[in-house]
N, C-alpha and C positions, 0 to 999 in steps of 0.2 A: 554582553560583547556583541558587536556588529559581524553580521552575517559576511562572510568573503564569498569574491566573486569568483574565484580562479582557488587554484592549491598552486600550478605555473603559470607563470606568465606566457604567453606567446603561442599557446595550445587552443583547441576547441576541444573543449569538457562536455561530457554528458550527467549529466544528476541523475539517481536512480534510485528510489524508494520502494519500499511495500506497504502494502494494508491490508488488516485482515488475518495473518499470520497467527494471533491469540482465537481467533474466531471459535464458535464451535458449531456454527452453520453457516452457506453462503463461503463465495472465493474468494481465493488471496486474487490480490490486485496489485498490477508495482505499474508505475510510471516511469518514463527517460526524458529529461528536459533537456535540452539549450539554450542559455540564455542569452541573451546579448551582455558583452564584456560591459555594459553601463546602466545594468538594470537597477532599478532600485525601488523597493515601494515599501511605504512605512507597516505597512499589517504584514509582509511575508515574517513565516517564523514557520517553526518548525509545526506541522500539523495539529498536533495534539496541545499547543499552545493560540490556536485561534479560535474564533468561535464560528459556528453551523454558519452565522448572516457572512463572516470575513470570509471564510472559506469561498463560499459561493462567490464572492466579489472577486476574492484573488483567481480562481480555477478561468473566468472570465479573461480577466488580465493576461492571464500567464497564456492562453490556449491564443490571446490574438498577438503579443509581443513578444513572445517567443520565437526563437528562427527555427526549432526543430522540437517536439513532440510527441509521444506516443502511452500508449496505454493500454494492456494486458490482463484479461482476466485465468485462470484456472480454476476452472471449479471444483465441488468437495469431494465430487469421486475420482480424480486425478489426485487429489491432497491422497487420498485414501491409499489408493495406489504407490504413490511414490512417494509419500511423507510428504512433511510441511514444509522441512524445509528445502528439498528438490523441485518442491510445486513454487515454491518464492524464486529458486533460481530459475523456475522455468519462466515463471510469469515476469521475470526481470527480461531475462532473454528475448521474450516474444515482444516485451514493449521497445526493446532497442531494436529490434528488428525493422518497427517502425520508421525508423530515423532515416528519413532520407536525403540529407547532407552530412560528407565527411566531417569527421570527428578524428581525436586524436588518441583519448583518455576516458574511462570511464571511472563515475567518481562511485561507489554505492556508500547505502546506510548500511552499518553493522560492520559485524566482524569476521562473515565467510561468505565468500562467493565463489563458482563454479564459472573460470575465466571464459570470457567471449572472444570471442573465433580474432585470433589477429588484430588483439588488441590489448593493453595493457590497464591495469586498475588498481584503484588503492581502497580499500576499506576502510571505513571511519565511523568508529565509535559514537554515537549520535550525530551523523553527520547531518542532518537535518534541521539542528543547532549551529551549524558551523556554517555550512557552503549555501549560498543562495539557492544555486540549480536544484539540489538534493531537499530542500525546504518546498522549491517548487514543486518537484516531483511527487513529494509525502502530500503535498494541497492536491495534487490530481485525483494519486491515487485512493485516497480519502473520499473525495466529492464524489467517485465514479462509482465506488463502493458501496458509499451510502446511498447513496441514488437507485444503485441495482438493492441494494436488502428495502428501502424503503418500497416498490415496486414490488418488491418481492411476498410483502409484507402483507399486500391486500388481498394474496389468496390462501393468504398461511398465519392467519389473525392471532390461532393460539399462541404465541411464540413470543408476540411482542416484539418485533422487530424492528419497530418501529421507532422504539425507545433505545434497545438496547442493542440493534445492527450485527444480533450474530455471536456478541460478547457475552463469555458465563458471568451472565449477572444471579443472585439468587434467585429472583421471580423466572428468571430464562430454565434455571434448571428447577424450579416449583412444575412450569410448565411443563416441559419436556416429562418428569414422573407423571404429570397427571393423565397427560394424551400420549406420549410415545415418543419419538424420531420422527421427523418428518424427512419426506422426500430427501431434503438439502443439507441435514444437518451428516458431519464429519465421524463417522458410525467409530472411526478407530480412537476419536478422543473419549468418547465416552465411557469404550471397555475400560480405559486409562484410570477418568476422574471416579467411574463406579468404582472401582478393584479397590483405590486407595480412599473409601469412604468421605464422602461430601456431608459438609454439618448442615443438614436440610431442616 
């Protein structure tokens, strides 16, 4: 099904993604796009439906023909702090902050958000699937992500970061029992996945 460009007609939308959120090192990350009501490019799709080369080509696209953008990181002891999902609301929040042309509506991915100041929104069920902006958004949020753990990666080699950007893969948690937590990793997931026994 084709990506829409609006949910109404006659409004300016903002799109608004997260990344990162599964993570169990490294920040959540959310994007807020704008797109022009005629955008169109044959690779946008939902994040986790492109690949590492597209991504980078669309993040390009979207950062120069977009009329409004922004991008938000929180990092893992603020996750810690205030949960994961406070820290996605927050880092949604801090990325529309960016936005510096009026707007009407914000559109987010998922199914809860903590409303912004004098404004109204709807939640949508993989909307990253659906609404162009919110597609763009999850490519930002993704590319800015990766880019920070890939970066992140070359002083924190155990970890494999590089491969796996933060995500419990088995190797990620082989690592972490072999050498420990690192600086960046989200100390409150792991009492979690330890308690409930990992098939290591």
């Amino acid at each position: 099904m084709p990506l829409k460009s609006y949910l109404a007609d006659g409004r300016t939308e903002v799109g608004v993604d997260e990344a990162g959120r599964g993570c169990w090192s490294g920040p959540v990350v959310a994007a807020a796009v704008i797109l022009p009501k005629d955008f169109h490019h044959k690779l946008l799709n939902d994040s986790k439906q492109v690949s590492e080369k597209n991504r980078a080509i669309l993040r390009q696209i979207i950062e120069k023909e977009s009329l409004a953008f922004g991008v938000a990181f929180v990092d893992h002891q603020v996750i810690d702090q205030i949960n994961i999902l406070n820290a996605s609301f927050l880092a949604m929040h801090k990325a529309i902050d960016q936005i510096q042309i009026p707007f009407d509506f914000l559109l987010i991915d998922g199914n809860r958000f903590k409303p912004y100041p004098e404004h109204e929104h709807a939640c949508i069920v993989k909307g990253d699937s659906k609404f162009k902006s919110i597609a763009a958004a999850s490519i930002l949020a993704k590319t800015y992500r990766d880019e920070y753990m890939l970066e992140l990666a070359k002083s924190n080699p155990n970890y494999l970061w590089e491969q796996n950007k933060g995500y419990p893969t088995q190797a990620h948690v082989q690592q972490v029992m072999k050498h420990g937590l690192s600086a960046y990793h989200r100390k409150t997931y792991y009492i979690k996945a330890f308690q409930l026994g990992l098939d290591l």
